[in-house]
C-alpha positions, 0 to 999 in steps of 0.5 A: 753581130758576127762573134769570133770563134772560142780561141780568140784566134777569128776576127770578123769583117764587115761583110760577115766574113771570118780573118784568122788572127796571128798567134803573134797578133793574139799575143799581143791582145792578151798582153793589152787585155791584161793591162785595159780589159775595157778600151775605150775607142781613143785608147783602141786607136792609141793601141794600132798605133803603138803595136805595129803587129796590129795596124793591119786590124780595123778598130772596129775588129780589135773592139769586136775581139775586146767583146768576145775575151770579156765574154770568154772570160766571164763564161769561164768566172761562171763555169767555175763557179757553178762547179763550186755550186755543184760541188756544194750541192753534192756534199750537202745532198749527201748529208742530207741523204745521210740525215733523212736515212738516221731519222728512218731508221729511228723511226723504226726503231721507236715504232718497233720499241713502241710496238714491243712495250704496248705487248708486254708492259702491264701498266702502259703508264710505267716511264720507259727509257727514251732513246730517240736521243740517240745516234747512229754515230754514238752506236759503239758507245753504250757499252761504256754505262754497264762497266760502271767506269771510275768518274775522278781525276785518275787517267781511267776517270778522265777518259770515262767522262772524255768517252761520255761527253763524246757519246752526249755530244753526238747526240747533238751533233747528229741526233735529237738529243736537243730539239732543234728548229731553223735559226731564224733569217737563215735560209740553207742554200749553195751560197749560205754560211751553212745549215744553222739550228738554235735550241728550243726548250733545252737546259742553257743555250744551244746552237748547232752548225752544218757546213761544208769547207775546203780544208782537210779535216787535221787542219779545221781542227787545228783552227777551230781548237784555236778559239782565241783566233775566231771567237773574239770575246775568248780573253786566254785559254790555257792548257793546264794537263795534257793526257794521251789515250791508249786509243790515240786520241788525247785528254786536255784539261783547259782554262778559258776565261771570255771577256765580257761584251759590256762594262755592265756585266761580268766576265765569264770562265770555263773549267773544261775537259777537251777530248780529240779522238778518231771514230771508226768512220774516219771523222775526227772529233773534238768535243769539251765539256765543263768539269764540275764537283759532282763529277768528282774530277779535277777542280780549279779554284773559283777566279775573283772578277769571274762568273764561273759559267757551264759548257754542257757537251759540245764540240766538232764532228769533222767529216772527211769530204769526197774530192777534198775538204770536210764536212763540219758539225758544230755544237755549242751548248752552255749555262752562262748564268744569267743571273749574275747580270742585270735582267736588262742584259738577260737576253744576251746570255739565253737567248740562243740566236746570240749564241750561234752568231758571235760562238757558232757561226763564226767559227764557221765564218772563220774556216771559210775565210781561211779556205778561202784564201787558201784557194786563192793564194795568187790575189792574195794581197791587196792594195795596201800590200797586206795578206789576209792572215795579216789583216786578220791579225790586225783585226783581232789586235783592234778587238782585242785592245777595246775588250781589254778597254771595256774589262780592264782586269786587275791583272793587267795593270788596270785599276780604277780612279774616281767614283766606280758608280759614276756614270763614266768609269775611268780607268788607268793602266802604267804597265810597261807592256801597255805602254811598249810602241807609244809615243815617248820621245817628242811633243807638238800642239797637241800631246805631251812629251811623255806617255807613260799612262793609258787612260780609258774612259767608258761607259754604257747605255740603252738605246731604244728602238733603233737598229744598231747596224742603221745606227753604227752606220751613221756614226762611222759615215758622219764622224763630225756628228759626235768626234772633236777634232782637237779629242783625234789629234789628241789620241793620235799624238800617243802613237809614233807618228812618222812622215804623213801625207799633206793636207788634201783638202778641209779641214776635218775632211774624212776619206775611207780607204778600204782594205779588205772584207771578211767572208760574206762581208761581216767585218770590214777593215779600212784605214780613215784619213782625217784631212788637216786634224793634226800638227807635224812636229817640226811645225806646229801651224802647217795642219797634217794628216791623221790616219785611223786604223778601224773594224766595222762588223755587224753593218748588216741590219737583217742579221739576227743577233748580232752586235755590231762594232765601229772600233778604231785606232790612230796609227802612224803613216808606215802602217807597220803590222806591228804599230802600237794601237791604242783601239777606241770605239762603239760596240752595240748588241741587240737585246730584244729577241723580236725580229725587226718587221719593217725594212732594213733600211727604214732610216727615213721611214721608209717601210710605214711611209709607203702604207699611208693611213687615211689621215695621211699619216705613217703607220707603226709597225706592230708585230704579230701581236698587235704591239709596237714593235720596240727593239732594245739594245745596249752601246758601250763606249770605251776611249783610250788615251795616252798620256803624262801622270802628271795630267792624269787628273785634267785628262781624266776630267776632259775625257769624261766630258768628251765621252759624256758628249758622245752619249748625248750625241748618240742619244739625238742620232738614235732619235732621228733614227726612230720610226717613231720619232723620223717623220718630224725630223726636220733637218733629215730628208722628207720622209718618201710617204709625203707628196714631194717624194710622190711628185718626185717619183711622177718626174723621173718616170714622166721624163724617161718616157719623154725622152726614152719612149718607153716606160721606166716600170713595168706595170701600169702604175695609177696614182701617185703613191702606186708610182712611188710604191713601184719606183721604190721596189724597182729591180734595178739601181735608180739615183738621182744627183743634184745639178750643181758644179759638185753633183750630190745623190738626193734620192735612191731606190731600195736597189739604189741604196743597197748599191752604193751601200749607203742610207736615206740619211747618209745619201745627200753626203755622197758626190756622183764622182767619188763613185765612179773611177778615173775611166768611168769620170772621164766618160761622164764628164764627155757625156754630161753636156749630150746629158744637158743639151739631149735631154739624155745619154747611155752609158757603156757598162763599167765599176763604180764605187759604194760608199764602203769602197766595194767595187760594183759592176754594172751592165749598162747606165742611162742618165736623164734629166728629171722635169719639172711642171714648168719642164725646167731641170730639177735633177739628173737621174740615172739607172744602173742595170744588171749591177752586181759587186765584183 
């Protein structure tokens, strides 16, 4: 095919000859390329015919001229993001670069120093000082140990222990002060996080960070030194004395207390020394760390509630970046003893891995969204008219309101009712600040006339062996498993609610409205519509719209250490930024710091059903060892409830039930979920080892052959379970729907699943037409009946829909019909080549 020329400004007819189009002429195409970037071949003739400057030009020209501008402009996506890639790569070569010439001068220097004892030590047993802590950073520090500087609460003391902890810091920072091995899963790269390290056999945890972000160096220290904007478990830091330095940097004296992630461990707080400073180089640091009694400096009373926990040296090294931006080192090291909490939960406070996810990383996490949305201040807002830093906000008033939940500390007006050791706690809270927003002025079926108390029930329990991405994931696509309608018309009826949308369909119909990710897609925020749950005030029959406002973080099975949330808030239909929320939900973390071995997305047994033993029966996946791999995790539920003092008693008594029905709702999902337990769960999917989905595999490849004449996979595959094995592992997107009036997917591939972001389990609840959008239904709905008379049909290129509601693009799609032995229908298959998300 003839192509048009770079500038958009060449047409080509039919006998390959070249026609210059009018700047006029490509005026007017931009304007229609901004407006259908796609065109259809009705909507390119409806174009002729409403722009006359273009009736000179044959259809199939301005369909050429289509093709090219998208070509144009992804080649311009691409070469912009390969600079961003090489920009990257640059920087951190550099670094490297840096790196390896620290550590062969150290080398050296050890070699040498080793050379020097051996000559002149008489006895080679005598201990020499060890300086491969050191760095090349902290070389102008040493002369600090031979004044033998006060350590107390004078000026002089603050600055000497602010001038070691710099010293102690950089050593971690850029030295071998702690031995530090690759975080487990993480692998360095131009599209990763950064370079992530974990401790190994250090005193306390500690993990480490490297990345690359594009702000300037004032400006990542001012976010990071904001912990309570990032690190969501941080309650308040306050700032109790501020002292500047002759050297121009300034000494803070900090009160920070953390909220704990479960109802059954305590809080922890910090008495910190925070010292910023300027280094010769230029970079900007920022190190802290805990003031403790030996050091004979200020001290601060022990809090009731509270572990006092240690944080050893840790900090930021903010580098300035050639052509803009800054290289950041992050350490972070602590003593959060974990002997204050039940040996169950120990791994949460020494392991490492969950130390650099939830403190680490994700002040990392924060700096390259907050770049991000710098660097794209034009498409900044989304759908629902909402900008990032908004969104955030809400995030983290969602986060916040369920820690508050699970701690429920005294000095916030909570107090408990009933029996403290009951397996639900049940907590109350009448301060005017926690019940600002709420619904004080009118009754329907559901609330009372006034709220003037909060009620939170909560409690915690130990699941086993189920992954809490896999697990959470069901509980947020499948809420009719454990949520009572009566219990969200219930929560909801304590918000203000104004005018709502009517009903659209079911009763108990849940639609997910996406509203934005975060970067690398961690956390997600989007709004729940619960169709026909709840009553408008001026009539108590017609059924209206409930809205819940959620958070879904740690979805990603494959990530290491990390919790992951499913927390939600009922809010009225303004979505006002400032709507009182009342944040109800689920937070599991993993315990165990065994990585998981099978597949991510094993919901169905997948990873031990495509090994079949001889007996026919799946194998257990064992780690290393031998031993069953078990992975152990802790869930902690927390509801809260707006209502009359009056009905505290019966609330209480009904939200205990609630939550109690929830536990055991869990309890069966997470079952289900068990490899041990997937293949004999009747009511879920047959699992992929048995010969039906075998059999089902030989149908989808027998019948593209038939129809296609070529082979769907690549290799020969012999036998059944070979056939399956290679479906399965195919690279590109293959689904399979049912042939009913209202098609549902009843099968994916890996790359199917990842595609629609979905499970095994939760695949059958997905209809083929809520994946594609107005443009893609309509072509659908004109190809089904080539589909059913042809035996099949290509589709054009186009975006589709996951069940998270991320937009994916794909290059082409195929769909056939799948044939049975009898060669009757059984179901329409399709395949989605070279998909991406947008």
């Amino acid at each position: 095919m003839a192509m048009s020329c770079k500038d958009g400004k060449m047409g080509c007819l039919d006998n390959g000859k070249y026609v210059r189009y009018t700047p006029e002429q490509v005026e007017a195409l931009e304007r229609l390329y901004h407006d259908c970037p796609k065109p259809s071949s009705i909507r390119r003739q409806q174009l002729i015919r409403e722009c006359p400057i273009l009736s000179n030009i044959e259809p199939k020209q301005i369909k050429v001229w289509f093709q090219n501008r998208r070509c144009r402009e992804k080649q311009r996506k691409e070469a912009s993001r390969l600079q961003a890639v090489n920009r990257k790569l640059t920087a951190m070569n550099k670094l490297l670069m840096e790196e390896n010439d620290r550590l062969q001068k150290q080398v050296s220097q050890l070699v040498h120093e080793n050379s020097y004892f051996r000559q002149h030590t008489p006895n080679p047993t005598l201990p020499a000082k060890d300086t491969s802590c050191e760095s090349v950073v902290t070389s102008g520090q040493h002369q600090l140990a031979s004044h033998n500087p006060p350590r107390d609460a004078s000026p002089a003391g603050l600055l000497s222990i602010a001038e070691e902890t710099l010293a102690e810091f950089l050593s971690k920072a850029t030295g071998t002060a702690v031995e530090w091995v690759q975080m487990p899963g993480m692998k360095p790269g131009p599209d990763s996080i950064g370079i992530i390290s974990i401790s190994h056999g250090c005193a306390g945890v500690a993990a480490r960070a490297c990345g690359l972000v594009g702000l300037e160096p004032t400006r990542v220290a001012e976010i990071v030194k904001d912990r309570p904007s990032w690190f969501r478990e941080c309650r308040a830091v306050d700032v109790m004395n501020v002292l500047p330095t002759a050297n121009g940097g300034t000494i803070e004296l900090l009160y920070m207390q953390l909220y704990a992630p479960t109802t059954l461990a305590p809080p922890r707080d910090f008495w910190l020394l925070r010292y910023t400073s300027i280094l010769e180089d230029g970079s900007l640091v920022v190190c802290e760390r805990s003031l403790k009694s030996i050091q004979n400096g200020p001290s601060m009373p022990l809090v009731q509630h509270f572990v006092r926990a240690e944080m050893l040296p840790s900090g930021y090294l903010i580098r300035p970046c050639d052509g803009g931006g800054s290289i950041i080192h992050i350490v972070d090291h602590m003593d959060l003893e974990a002997c204050s909490v039940p040996e169950v939960l120990r791994p949460l406070y020494e392991s490492p891995k969950v130390l650099a996810q939830k403190t680490t990383m994700a002040a990392l996490r924060q700096l390259k969204q907050i770049a991000q949305e710098v660097s794209q201040t034009n498409s900044n807002v989304n759908g629902w008219g909402r900008r990032p830093a908004a969104l955030r906000a809400l995030s983290q008033r969602l986060s916040r309101g369920f820690n508050e939940s699970v701690n429920s500390f005294t000095d916030e007006g909570w107090s408990v009712i009933g029996d403290s050791m009951d397996d639900v706690t049940i907590t109350v809270n009448s301060s005017p600040d926690k019940l600002m927003g709420l619904n004080l002025t009118f009754s329907n079926g559901f609330a009372p006339p006034v709220s003037n108390v909060v009620l939170c029930a909560k409690a915690s329990m130990l699941l086993q062996n189920v992954p809490p991405g896999i697990l959470l994931r069901f509980l947020r696509e499948h809420r009719s498993e454990w949520a009572d309608n009566n219990i969200d018309a219930y929560l909801a009826a304590a918000v203000k609610v104004g005018p709502c949308s009517a009903r659209v369909g079911g009763f108990g119909g849940q639609v997910i409205l996406p509203l934005a990710h975060t970067i690398e897609h961690e956390e997600s925020m989007e709004v729940i519509k619960l169709e026909g749950l709840g009553h408008s005030p001026e009539d108590a029959i017609i059924p209206r719209d409930i809205f819940l406002l959620q958070l879904c973080s740690g979805m990603d099975e494959n990530a290491v250490g990390t919790c992951a949330e499913l927390i939600f808030a009922p809010i009225d239909a303004s979505f006002a930024d400032d709507a009182p929320l009342l944040p109800s939900g689920f937070r599991i973390i993993p315990l165990d710091s065994t990585k998981e071995v099978s597949s991510p997305n094993r919901t169905l047994d997948l990873a031990s059903a495509l090994e079949i033993g001889s007996a026919g029966t799946t194998k257990a996946s064992t780690d290393q060892s031998g031993n069953s791999a078990c992975a152990r995790s802790v869930m902690t539920i927390a509801f809260e409830f707006g209502i009359e003092s009056h009905m505290q008693e019966h609330v209480a008594s009904m939200a205990r039930q609630y939550v109690r029905g929830i536990i055991s709702s869990v309890q069966r999902v997470a079952l289900a979920l068990s490899p041990s337990h997937i293949s004999s769960q009747v009511g879920l999917r047959t699992p992929l080892g048995t010969p039906e989905a075998q059999t089902l595999a030989r149908w989808i490849c027998q019948s593209y052959r038939c129809y296609m004449g070529v082979e769907l996979l690549k290799s020969n595959s012999e036998g059944n379970e070979s056939v399956l094995k290679n479906l399965w592992h195919h690279t590109d997107a293959i689904v399979c729907c049912s042939m009913k009036a209202m098609p549902v997917f009843t099968f994916a591939n890996q790359a199917g699943l990842d595609m629609l972001e979905t499970t095994l389990v939760s695949l059958q609840d997905i209809s083929l037409e809520k994946i594609f959008d107005d443009s893609g239904r309509k072509t659908l709905c004109s190809e089904f009946p080539q589909i059913m008379q042809q035996g099949f049909a290509s589709l054009q290129g186009g975006i589709c829909l996951s069940s998270m509601g991320r937009p994916v693009s794909y290059e082409r799609a195929v769909a056939w019909k799948v044939l049975n032995e009898e060669e009757n229908a059984h179901c329409i298959s399709f395949v989605f080549i070279n998909w991406s998300f947008v």
